[in-house]
C-alpha positions, 0 to 999 in steps of 0.5 A, spaced: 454 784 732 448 787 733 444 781 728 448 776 732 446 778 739 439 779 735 439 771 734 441 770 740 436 773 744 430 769 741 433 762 742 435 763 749 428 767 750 424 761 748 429 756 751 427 760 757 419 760 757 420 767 753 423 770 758 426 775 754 429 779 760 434 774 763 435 772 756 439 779 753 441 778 761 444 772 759 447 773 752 450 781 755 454 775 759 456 771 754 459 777 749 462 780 755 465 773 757 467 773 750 471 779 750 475 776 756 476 770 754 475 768 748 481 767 743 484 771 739 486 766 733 479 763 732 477 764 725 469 768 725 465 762 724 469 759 730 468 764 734 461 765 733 460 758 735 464 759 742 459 765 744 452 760 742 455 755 746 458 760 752 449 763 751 447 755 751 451 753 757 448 760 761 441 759 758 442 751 761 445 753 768 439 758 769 434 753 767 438 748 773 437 754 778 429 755 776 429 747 777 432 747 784 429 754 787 423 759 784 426 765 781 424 771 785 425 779 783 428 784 786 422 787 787 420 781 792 425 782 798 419 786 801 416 778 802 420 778 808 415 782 811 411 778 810 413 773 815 415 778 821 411 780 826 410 787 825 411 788 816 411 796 817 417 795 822 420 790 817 420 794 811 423 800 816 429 796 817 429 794 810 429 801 808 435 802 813 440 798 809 445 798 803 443 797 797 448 792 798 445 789 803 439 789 801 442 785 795 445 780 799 439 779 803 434 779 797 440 772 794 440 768 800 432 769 803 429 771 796 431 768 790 435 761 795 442 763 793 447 758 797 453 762 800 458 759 793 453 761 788 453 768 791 460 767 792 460 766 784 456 772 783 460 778 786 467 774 784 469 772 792 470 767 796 465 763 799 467 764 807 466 772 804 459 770 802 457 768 807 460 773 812 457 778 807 450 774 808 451 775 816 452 782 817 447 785 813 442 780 816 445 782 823 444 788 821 437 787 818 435 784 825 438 790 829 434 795 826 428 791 825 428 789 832 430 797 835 423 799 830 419 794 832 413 796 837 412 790 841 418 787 845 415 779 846 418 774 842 417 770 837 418 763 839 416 758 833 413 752 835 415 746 829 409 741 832 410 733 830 403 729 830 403 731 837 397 736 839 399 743 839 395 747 845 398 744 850 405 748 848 402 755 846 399 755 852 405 754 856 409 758 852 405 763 851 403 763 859 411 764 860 410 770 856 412 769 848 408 771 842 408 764 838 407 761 830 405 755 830 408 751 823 407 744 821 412 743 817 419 746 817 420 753 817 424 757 813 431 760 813 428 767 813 423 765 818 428 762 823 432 768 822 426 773 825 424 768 830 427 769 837 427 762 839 424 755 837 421 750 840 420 742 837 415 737 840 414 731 841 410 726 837 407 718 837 412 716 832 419 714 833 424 718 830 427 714 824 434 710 827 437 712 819 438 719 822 443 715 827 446 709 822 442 704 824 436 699 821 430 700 825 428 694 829 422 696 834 418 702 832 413 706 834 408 709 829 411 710 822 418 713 822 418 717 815 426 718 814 424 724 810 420 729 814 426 727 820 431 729 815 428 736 815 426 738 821 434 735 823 436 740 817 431 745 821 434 744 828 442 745 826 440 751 822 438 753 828 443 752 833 448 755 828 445 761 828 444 761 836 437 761 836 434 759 843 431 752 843 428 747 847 426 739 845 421 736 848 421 728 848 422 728 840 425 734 839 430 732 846 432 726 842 433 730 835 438 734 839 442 728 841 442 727 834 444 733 830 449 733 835 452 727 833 449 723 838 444 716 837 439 712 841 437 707 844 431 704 841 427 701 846 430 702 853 428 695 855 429 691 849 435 695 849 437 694 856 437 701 859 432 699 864 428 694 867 422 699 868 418 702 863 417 710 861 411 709 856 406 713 860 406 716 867 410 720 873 417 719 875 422 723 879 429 726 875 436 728 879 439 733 876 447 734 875 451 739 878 452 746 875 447 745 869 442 750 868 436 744 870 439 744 877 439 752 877 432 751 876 429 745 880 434 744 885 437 737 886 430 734 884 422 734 881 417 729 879 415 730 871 411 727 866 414 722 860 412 718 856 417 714 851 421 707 850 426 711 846 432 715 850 440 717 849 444 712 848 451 716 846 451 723 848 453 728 842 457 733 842 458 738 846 453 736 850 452 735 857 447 730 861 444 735 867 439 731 869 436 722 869 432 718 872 434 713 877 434 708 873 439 711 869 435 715 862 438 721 861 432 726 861 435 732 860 440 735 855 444 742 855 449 744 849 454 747 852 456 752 846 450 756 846 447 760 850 440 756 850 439 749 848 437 744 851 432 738 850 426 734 856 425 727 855 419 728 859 414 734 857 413 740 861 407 742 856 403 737 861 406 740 868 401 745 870 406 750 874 413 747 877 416 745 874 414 745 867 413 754 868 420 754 868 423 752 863 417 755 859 420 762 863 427 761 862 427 759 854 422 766 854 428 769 858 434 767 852 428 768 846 427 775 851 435 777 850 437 775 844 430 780 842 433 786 845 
């Protein structure tokens, strides 16, 4: 057995770049697997060929995993606090956990597990994991939160190719600390943030994000950086992070709530007038967050040739201008979401303030 286990160990080391470690890891698996399952009528040279094969396929899972995600050590978790705005305080939270917890933390977060390869690891469900993953990381959050010295929140700010300044001023104004990214944030740094804001940008969004050919675009549409910042966007909503959209970011909303777009209010048939550049009037519909803030009525500056064509789901329309585009959206089934076709950035004072002032206040909640 030993000289077996022996032999075993070497292949799969130099299969696995001589990784020794995962690989007495993985042959303690296939001799524990063995006398589990394998069978008792095999003769010798059998069953020493059912645990290779048990190893090799190991070996080859573990190379498929490495291909599809880095590989982290345990003693990595702490590259959480890296991403927090106060490490020590991060590293007390951490401290604060079970190891449980921590392991869990250091599966999804870390090493990039998905909820069923953790399920498969602890021998659960993947409804299990999941809710696992949620509680430590609602746990981590709670205690990170209570040590942390200096209660502003943390707004990421996931910039297209529009110019950023703008909006870090207006949400700082507002009294937000935030984290200017150019490409999309992780799952960790989603979960450490307080609220999210996406820009707008020169390019169209891609019309295959809403099953439709593009037909008259704008800048170049790239399908692919589309698709990760809509991935970005409902991980965000599923962890009923604040968030507010502007002119791309509002039509992405619409989208990732199941929606799609007009792709040119003209051409399409929306209006006869064009909203490419310049100020307008928006009316805001009763009992939306947009009439609490601006009354019945604003002028605010926009700048697109895309609008919603069909809401999404669990959507509401809370403000449009005369000539019928909805400018403004709410997701009625979180407690901040919404998306601006016009750009609130550019509107020194009211109304832009406000809505930089009431996303801060739900970014400012969820931080407590």
């Amino acid at each position: 057995m030993q000289s077996e286990q022996r032999v075993l160990i070497a292949r799969l080391s130099f299969a696995l770049g001589g990784d020794r470690d995962t690989a007495e890891d993985l042959v303690q698996e296939a001799f524990t697997r063995a006398w589990r399952d394998l069978p008792r009528d095999l003769g010798s040279e059998r069953q020493r060929a059912w645990v290779h094969r048990t190893a090799r396929n190991l070996a080859i899972d573990e190379l498929r995993r490495r291909a599809r995600r880095p590989l982290a050590a345990v003693e990595e978790i702490d590259g959480i606090e890296q991403l927090a705005a106060e490490p020590d305080a991060a590293r007390e939270a951490l401290a604060a956990l079970t190891a449980h917890e921590r392991f869990v933390l250091l599966l999804r977060f870390e090493a990039g597990f998905a909820h069923g390869e953790i399920a498969r690891l602890l021998d659960t469900s993947e409804d299990a994991a999941r809710k696992r993953v949620a509680r430590a990381r609602a746990t981590f959050l709670n205690a990170y939160r209570k040590t942390r010295s200096d209660p502003t929140p943390l707004v990421l700010l996931l910039v297209s190719d529009d110019v950023p300044e703008p909006y870090v001023r207006w949400l700082e104004h507002a009294g937000a600390r935030v984290r200017e990214l150019h490409r999309g944030p992780s799952e960790r740094e989603l979960a450490l943030a307080d609220g999210l804001v996406l820009t707008g940008a020169g390019s169209d969004l891609h019309a295959g994000l809403y099953g439709e050919a593009v037909r008259m675009p704008r800048g170049t549409p790239n399908l692919a950086d589309d698709r990760v910042d809509l991935a970005v966007l409902q991980a965000a909503l599923a962890i009923d992070l604040p968030f507010a959209g502007v002119c791309r970011g509002h039509q992405l909303l619409n989208i990732a709530s199941g929606g799609s777009l007009y792709q040119d209010v003209i051409r399409d048939g929306l209006t006869p007038v064009g909203h490419d550049d310049g100020s307008h009037v928006i009316e805001t519909t009763a009992g939306g967050r947009m009439r609490e803030l601006f009354g019945r009525s604003a002028d605010v500056h926009s700048e697109h040739h895309q609008a919603i064509r069909r809401l999404g789901r669990s959507l509401q329309a809370t403000a449009s201008s005369p000539d019928g585009v909805v400018e403004a959206i709410e997701r009625t089934d979180r407690r901040f979401a919404v998306g601006l076709q016009w750009h609130p950035e550019r509107d020194v004072g009211d109304p832009g303030d406000r809505i930089a002032e009431a996303l801060v206040a739900a970014a400012q909640a969820r931080a407590a």
